[in-house]
Residue frames relative to the residue before (quaternion, step in Angstrom):
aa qw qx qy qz dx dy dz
X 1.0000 0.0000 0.0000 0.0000 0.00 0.00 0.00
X 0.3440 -0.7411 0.5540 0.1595 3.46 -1.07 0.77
X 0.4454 -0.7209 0.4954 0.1910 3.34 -1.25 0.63
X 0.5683 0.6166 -0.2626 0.4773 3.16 1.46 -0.27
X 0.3626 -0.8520 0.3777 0.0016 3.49 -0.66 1.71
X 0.0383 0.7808 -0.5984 0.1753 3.86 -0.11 1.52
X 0.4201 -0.6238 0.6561 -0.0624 2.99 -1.23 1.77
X 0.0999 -0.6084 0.7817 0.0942 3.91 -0.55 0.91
X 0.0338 -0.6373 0.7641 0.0941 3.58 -1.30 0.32
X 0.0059 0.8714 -0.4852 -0.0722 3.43 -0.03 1.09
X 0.8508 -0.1235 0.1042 0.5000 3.86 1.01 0.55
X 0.7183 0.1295 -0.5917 -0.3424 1.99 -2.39 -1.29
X 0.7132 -0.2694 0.4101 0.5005 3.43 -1.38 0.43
X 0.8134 0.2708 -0.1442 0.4942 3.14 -2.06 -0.08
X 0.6630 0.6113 -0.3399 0.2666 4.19 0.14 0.66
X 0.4057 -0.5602 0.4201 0.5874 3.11 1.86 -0.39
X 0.3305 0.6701 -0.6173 0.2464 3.67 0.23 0.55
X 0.6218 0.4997 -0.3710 0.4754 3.72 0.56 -0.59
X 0.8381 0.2400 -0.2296 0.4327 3.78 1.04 -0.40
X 0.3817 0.5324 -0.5795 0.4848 3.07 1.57 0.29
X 0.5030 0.7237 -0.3373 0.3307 3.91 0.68 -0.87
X 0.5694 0.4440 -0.1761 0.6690 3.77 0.73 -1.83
X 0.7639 0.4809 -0.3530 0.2461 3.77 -0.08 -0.77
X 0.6727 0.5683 -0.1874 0.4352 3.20 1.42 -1.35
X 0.6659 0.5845 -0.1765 0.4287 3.20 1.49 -1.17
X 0.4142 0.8293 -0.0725 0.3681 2.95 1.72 -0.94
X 0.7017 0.1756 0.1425 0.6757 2.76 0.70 -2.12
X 0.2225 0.8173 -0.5314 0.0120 3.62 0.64 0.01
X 0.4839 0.6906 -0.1199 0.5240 3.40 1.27 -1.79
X 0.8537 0.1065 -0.2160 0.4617 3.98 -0.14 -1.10
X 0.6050 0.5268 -0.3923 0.4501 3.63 0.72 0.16
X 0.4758 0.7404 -0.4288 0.2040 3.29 1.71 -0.70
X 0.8693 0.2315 -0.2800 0.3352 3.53 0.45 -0.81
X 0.6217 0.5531 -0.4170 0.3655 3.50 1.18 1.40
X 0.6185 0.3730 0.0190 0.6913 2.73 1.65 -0.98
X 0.0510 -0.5515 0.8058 0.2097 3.93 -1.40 0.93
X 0.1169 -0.7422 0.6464 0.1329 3.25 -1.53 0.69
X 0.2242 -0.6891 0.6889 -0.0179 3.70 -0.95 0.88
X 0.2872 0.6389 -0.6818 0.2107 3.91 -0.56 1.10
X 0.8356 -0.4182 0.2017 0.2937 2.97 -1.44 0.86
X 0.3324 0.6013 -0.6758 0.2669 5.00 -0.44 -0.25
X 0.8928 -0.2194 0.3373 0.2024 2.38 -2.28 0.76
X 0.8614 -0.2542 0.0480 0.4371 3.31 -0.81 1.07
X 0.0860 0.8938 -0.3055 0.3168 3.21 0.60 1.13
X 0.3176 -0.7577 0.4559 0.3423 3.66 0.82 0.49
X 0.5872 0.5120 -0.3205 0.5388 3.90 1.28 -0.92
X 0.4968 0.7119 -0.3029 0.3932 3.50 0.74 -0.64
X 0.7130 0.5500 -0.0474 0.4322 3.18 0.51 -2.06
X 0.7795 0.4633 -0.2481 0.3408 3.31 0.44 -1.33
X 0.7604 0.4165 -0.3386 0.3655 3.11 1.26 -1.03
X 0.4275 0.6934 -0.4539 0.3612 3.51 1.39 -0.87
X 0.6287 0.6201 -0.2884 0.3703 3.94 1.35 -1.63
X 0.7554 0.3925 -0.1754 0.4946 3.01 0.56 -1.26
X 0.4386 0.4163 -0.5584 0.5680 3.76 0.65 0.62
X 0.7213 0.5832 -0.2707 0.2575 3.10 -0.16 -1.33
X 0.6423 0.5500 -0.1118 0.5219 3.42 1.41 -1.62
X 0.8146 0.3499 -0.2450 0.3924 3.35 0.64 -0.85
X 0.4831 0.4675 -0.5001 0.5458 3.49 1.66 0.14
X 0.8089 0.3488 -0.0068 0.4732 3.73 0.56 -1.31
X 0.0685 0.8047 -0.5852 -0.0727 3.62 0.73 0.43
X 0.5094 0.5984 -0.4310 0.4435 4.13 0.14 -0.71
X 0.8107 0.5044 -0.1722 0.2422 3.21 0.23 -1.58
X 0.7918 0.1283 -0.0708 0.5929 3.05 1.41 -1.82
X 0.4390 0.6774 -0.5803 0.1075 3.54 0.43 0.22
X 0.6106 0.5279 -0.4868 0.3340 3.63 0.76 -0.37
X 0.4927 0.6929 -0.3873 0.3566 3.54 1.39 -0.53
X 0.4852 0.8340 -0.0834 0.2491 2.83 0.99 -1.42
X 0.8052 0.4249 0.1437 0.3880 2.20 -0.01 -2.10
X 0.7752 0.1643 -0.1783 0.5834 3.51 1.30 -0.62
X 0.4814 0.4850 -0.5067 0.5256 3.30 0.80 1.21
X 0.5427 0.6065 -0.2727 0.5131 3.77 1.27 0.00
X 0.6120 0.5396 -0.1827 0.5485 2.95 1.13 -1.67
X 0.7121 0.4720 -0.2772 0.4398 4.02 0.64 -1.48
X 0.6620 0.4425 -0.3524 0.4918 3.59 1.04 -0.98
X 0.5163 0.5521 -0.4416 0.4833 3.86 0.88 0.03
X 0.6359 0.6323 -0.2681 0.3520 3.45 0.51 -1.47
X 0.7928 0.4097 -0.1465 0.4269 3.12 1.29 -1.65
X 0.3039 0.6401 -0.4753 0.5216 4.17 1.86 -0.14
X 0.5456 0.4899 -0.5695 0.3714 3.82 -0.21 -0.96
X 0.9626 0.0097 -0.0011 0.2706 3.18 -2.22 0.66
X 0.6941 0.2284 -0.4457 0.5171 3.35 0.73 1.83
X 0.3553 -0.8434 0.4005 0.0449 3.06 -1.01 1.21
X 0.5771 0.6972 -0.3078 0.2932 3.42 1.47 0.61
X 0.6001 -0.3895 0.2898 0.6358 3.63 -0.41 0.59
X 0.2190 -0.5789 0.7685 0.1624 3.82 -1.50 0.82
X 0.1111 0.7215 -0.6630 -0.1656 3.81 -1.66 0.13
X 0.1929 -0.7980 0.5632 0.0932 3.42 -0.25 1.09
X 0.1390 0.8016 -0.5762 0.0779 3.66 -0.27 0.84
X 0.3504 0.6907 -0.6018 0.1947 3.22 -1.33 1.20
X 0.6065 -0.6827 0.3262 0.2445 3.44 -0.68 2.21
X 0.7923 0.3221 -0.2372 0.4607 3.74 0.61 -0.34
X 0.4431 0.5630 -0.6378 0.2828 4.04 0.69 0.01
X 0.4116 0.6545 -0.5275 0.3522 4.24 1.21 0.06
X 0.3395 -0.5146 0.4797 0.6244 3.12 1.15 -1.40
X 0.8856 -0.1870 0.2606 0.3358 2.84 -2.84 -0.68
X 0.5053 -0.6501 0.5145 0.2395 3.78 -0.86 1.19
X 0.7063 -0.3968 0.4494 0.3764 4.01 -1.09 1.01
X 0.8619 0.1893 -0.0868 0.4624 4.18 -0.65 0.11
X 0.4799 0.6331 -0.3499 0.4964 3.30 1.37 0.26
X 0.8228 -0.1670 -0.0568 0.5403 3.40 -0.25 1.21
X 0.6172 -0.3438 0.1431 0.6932 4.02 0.29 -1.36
X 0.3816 0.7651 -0.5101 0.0939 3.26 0.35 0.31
X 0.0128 0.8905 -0.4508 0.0604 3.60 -0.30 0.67
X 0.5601 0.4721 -0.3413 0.5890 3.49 1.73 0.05
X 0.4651 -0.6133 0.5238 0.3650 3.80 -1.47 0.59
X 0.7639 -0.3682 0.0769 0.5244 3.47 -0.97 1.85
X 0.0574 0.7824 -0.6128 -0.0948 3.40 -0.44 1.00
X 0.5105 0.5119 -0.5403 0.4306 3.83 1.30 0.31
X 0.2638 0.8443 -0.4610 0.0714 3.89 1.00 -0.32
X 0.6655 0.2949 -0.2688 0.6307 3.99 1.01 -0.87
X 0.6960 0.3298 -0.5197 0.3698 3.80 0.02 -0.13
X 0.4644 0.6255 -0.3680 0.5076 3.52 1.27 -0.28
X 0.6113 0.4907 -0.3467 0.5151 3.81 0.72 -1.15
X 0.6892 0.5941 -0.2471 0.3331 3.08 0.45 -1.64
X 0.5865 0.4786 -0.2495 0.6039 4.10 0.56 -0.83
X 0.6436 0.4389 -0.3905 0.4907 3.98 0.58 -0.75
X 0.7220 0.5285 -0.3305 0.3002 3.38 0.59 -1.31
X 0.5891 0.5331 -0.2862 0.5356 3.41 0.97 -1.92
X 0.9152 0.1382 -0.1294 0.3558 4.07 -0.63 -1.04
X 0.3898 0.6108 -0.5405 0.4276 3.53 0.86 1.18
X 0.5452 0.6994 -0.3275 0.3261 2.67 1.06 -1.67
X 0.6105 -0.2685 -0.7419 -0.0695 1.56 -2.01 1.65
X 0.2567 0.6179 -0.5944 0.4461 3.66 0.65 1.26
X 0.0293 0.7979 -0.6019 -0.0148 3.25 -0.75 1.15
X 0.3896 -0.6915 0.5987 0.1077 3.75 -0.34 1.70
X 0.4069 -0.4611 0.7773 0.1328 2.74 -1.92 1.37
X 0.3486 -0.6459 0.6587 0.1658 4.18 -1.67 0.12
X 0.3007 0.7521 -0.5855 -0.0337 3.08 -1.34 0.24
X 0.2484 -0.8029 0.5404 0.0407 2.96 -1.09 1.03
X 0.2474 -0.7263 0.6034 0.2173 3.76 -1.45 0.19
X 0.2763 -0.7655 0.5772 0.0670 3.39 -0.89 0.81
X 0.0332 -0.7255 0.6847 0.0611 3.91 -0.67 0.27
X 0.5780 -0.4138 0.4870 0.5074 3.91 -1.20 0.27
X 0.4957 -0.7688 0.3907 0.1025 2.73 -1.44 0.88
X 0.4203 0.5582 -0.2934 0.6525 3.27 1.72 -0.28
X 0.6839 0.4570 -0.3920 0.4120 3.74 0.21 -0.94
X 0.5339 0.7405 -0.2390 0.3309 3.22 1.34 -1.52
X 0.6475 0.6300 -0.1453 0.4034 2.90 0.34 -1.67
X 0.6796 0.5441 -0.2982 0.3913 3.24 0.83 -2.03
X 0.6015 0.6710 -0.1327 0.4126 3.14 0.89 -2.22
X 0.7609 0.3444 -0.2752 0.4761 3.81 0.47 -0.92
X 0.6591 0.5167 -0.4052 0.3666 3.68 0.50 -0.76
X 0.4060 0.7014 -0.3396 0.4773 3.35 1.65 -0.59
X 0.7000 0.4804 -0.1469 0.5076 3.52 0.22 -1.39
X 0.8480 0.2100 -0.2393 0.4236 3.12 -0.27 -1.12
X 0.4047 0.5999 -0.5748 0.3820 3.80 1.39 0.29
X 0.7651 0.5162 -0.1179 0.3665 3.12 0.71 -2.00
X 0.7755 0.3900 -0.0420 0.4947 3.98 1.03 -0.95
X 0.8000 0.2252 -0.0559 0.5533 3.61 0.99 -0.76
X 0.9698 -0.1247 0.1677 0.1255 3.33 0.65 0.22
X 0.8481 0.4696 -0.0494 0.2402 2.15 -0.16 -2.48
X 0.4726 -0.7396 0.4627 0.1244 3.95 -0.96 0.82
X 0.7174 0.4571 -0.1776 0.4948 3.59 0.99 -1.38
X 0.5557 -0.5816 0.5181 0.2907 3.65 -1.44 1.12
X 0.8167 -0.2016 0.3100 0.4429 3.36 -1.68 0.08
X 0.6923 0.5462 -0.1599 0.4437 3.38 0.17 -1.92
X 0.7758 0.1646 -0.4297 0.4317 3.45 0.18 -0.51
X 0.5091 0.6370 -0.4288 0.3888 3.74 0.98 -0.99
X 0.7066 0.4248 -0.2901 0.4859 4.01 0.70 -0.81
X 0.6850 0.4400 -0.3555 0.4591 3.44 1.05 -0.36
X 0.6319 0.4661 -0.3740 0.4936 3.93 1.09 -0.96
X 0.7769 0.3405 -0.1485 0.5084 3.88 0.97 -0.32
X 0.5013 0.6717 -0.4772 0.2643 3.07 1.17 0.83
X 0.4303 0.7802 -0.2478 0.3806 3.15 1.33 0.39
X 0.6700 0.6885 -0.0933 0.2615 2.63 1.29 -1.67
X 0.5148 -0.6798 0.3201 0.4126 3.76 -0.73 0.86
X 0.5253 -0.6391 0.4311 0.3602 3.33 -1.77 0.22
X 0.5824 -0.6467 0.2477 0.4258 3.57 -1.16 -0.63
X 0.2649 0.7882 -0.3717 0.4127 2.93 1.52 1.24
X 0.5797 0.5306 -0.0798 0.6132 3.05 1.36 -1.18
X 0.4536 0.6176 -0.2912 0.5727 3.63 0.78 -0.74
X 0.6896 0.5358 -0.2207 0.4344 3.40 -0.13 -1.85
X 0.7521 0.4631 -0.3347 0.3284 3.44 -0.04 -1.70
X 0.5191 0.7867 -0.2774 0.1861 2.92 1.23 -1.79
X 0.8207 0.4008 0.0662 0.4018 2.76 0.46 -2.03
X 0.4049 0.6689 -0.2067 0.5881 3.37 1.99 -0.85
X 0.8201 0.3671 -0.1599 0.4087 3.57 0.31 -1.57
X 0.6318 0.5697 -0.2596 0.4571 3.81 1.48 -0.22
X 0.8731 0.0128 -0.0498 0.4849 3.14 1.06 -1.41
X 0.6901 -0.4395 0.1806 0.5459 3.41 1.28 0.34
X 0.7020 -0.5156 0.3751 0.3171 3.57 -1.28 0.13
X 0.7483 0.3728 -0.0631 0.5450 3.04 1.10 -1.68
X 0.4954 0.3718 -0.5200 0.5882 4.10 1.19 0.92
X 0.7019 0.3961 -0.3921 0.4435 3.85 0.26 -0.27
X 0.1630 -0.6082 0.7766 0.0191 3.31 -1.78 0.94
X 0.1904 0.7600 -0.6177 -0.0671 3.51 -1.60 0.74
X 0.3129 -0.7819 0.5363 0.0561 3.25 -0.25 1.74
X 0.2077 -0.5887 0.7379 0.2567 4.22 -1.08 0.01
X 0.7596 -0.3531 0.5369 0.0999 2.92 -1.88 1.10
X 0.7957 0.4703 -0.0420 0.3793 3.16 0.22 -1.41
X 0.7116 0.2978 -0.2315 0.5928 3.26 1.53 -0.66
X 0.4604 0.4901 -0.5816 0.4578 3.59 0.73 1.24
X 0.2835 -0.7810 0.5476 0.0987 3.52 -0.72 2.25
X 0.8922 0.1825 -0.1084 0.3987 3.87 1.02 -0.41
X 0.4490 -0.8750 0.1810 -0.0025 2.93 -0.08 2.01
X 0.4748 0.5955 -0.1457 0.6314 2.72 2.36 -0.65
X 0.7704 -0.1158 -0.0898 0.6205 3.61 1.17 0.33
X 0.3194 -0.8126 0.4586 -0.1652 2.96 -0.26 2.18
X 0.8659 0.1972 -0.3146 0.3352 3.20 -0.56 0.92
X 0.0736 -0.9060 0.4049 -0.0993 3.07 1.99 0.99
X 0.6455 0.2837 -0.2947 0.6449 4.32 0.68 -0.92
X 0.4261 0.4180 -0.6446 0.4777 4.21 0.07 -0.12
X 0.9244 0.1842 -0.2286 0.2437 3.16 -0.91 -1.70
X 0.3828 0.5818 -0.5119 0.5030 3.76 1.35 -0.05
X 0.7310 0.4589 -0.2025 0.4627 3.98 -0.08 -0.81
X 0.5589 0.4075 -0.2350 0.6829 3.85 1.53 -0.63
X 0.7770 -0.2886 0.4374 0.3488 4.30 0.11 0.10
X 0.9050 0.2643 -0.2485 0.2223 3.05 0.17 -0.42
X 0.4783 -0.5891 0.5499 0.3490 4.33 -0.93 0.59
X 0.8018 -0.3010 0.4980 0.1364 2.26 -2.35 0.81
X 0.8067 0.2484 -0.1808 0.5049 3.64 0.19 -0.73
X 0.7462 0.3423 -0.3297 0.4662 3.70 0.95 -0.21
X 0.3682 0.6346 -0.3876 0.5581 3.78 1.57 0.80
X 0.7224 0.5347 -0.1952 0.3925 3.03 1.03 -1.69
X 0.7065 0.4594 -0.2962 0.4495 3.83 1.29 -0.53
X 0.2849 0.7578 -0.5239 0.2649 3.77 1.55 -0.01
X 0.4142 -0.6508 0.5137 0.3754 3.60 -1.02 -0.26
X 0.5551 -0.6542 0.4113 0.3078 3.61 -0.40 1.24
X 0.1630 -0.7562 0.5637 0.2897 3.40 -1.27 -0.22
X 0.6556 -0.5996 0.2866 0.3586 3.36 -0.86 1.53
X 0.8151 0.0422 0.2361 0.5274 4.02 0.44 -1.26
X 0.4325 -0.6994 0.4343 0.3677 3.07 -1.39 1.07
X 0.4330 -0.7070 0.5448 0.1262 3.61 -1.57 -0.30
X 0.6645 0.3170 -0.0889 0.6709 3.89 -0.47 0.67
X 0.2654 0.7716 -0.5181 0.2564 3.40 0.58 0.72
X 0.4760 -0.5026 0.5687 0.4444 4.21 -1.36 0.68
X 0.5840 -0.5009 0.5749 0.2783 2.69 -1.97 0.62
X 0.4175 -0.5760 0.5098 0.4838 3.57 -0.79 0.32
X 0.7166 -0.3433 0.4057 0.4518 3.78 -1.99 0.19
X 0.6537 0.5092 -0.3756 0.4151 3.83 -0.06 -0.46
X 0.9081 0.1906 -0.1350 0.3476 3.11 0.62 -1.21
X 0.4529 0.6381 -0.4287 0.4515 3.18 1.65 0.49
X 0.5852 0.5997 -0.3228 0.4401 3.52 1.22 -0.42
X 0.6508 0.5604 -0.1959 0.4733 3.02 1.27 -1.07
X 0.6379 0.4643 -0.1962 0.5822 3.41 1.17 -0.48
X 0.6483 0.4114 -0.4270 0.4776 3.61 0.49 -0.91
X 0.6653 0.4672 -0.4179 0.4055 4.13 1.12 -0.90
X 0.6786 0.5723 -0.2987 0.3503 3.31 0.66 -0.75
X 0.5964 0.5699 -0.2355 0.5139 3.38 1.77 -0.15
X 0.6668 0.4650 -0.2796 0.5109 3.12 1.30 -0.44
X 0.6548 0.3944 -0.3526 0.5398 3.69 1.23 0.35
X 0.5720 -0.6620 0.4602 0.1511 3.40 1.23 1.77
X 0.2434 0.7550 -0.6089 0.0018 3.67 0.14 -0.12
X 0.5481 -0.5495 0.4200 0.4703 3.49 -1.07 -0.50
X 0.6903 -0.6454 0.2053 0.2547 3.22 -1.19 1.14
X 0.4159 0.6106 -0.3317 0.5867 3.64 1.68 -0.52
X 0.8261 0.2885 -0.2735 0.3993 3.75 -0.16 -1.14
X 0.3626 0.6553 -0.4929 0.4429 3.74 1.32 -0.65
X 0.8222 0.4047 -0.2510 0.3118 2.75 -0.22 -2.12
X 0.6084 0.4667 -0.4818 0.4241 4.39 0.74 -0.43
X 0.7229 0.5011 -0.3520 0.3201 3.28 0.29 -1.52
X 0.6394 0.6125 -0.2505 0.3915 4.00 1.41 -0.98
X 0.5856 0.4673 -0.3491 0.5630 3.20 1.53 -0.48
X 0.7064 0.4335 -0.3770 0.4134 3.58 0.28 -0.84
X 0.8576 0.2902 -0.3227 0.2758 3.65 0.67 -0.26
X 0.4304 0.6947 -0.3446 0.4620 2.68 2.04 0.63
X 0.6958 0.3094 -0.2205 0.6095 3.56 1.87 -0.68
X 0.7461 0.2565 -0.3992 0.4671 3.66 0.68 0.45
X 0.0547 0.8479 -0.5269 0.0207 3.93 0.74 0.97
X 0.4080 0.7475 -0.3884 0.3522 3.68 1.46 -0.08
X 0.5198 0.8041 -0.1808 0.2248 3.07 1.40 -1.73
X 0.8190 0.3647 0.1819 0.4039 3.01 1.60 -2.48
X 0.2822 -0.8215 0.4639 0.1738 3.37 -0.06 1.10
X 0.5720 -0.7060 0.2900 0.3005 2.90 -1.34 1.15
X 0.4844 0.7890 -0.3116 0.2136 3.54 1.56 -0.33
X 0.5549 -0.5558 0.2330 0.5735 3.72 -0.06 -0.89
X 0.5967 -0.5757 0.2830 0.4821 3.59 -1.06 -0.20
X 0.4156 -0.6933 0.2956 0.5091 3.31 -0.87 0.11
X 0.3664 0.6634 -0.5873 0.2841 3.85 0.56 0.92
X 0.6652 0.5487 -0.2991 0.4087 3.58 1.62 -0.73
X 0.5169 0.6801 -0.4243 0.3004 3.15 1.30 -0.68
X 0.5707 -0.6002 0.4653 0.3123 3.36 -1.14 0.75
């Protein structure tokens, strides 16, 4: 067992993770000589893992060997420093609700845990998770997975194929019932009071005070924003004509950078 302390932050989508991210990076430099920080950029080893661990938890067979030695590398790389580690990246939960068929909250989440535990070792990670209402959640994800993953079906149905689906209580146990109580942190969304520096209980729980958080450099604006109502329709139709993944991927940017364009009403295919 190591003595040396690493925070997995392992998500959930839809939490401010994309700006806790900009923040850490941000501040990378003044936190440098308390805190290693590991968030998601361009070829990044932090990068990798999470993209894996989507991947794995739709396809375990396929990617676990990947996995498995991208765990094994982020171990390799703990050796010979003794400062708080935070490894943060929205998807090491797994694939997000509306992503492919998924429709349950990260049900690969303990075989996912599991692979952390076995090839860290002998680093033994503290967890944490973020939580957001769950209804809002929901709201917040069909968004995404309209705009990022795909996904074809309005709100209504997405709330109805996932209305089933467990809470983040259950979640908790989960993760509670694998590695103990006292490795697992769950923080609410909701209880973060300053938005301009996001993840205020992370870096409290990582070492660090109220008043030495408070001197981070802010971050101007949020990031990863919903499509407005116009243009999420417009997307959710434009998904439903399967296109090929290249041309998806142009037409999604443009209506992701020109949402002005799209009124918030319906299209005119709905129109009676």
């Amino acid at each position: 067992m190591s003595s040396r302390r690493v925070i997995v932050h392992i998500g959930a989508q839809k939490t401010g993770s994309t700006s806790l991210h900009r923040f850490l990076a941000r501040n990378r430099d003044a936190l440098a000589e308390r805190l290693d920080i590991r968030v998601p950029s361009k070829g990044s080893l932090t990068r990798e893992l999470g993209r894996t661990c989507t991947l794995y938890s739709m396809r375990p067979a396929k990617h676990e060997a990947d996995l498995v030695a991208l765990i094994r590398q982020v171990r390799d790389e703990l050796d010979g420093d003794d400062r708080v580690c935070v490894i943060s990246h929205e998807n090491i939960c797994g694939a997000m609700m509306g992503r492919s068929d998924v429709r349950e909250v990260f049900p690969s989440l303990s075989n996912i845990l599991r692979l952390f535990e076995q090839y860290l070792a002998p680093f033994v990670p503290d967890y944490v998770l973020y939580t957001r209402e769950m209804q809002g959640w929901k709201r917040s994800v069909h968004n995404q997975a309209v705009k990022s993953d795909g996904y074809a079906g309005t709100l209504e149905n997405f709330l109805a194929e996932t209305a089933d689906s467990r809470g983040w209580g259950a979640v908790q146990a989960e993760m509670e019932g694998l590695v103990g109580a006292d490795r697992v942190r769950v923080f609410a969304l909701e209880d973060e009071t300053t938005p301009e520096r996001p993840g205020r209980q992370l870096l409290r729980f990582a070492g660090l005070t109220d008043a030495e958080i408070d001197t981070l450099e802010p971050l101007a604006g949020r990031s990863n924003q919903s499509l407005n109502p116009g243009a999420l329709e417009f997307m959710r139709q434009l998904n439903e004509l399967a296109l090929a993944q290249p041309a998806r991927k142009q037409v999604a940017e443009l209506i992701k950078n020109n949402q002005t364009l799209f009124a918030d009403g319906p299209m005119p295919s709905q129109k009676a």
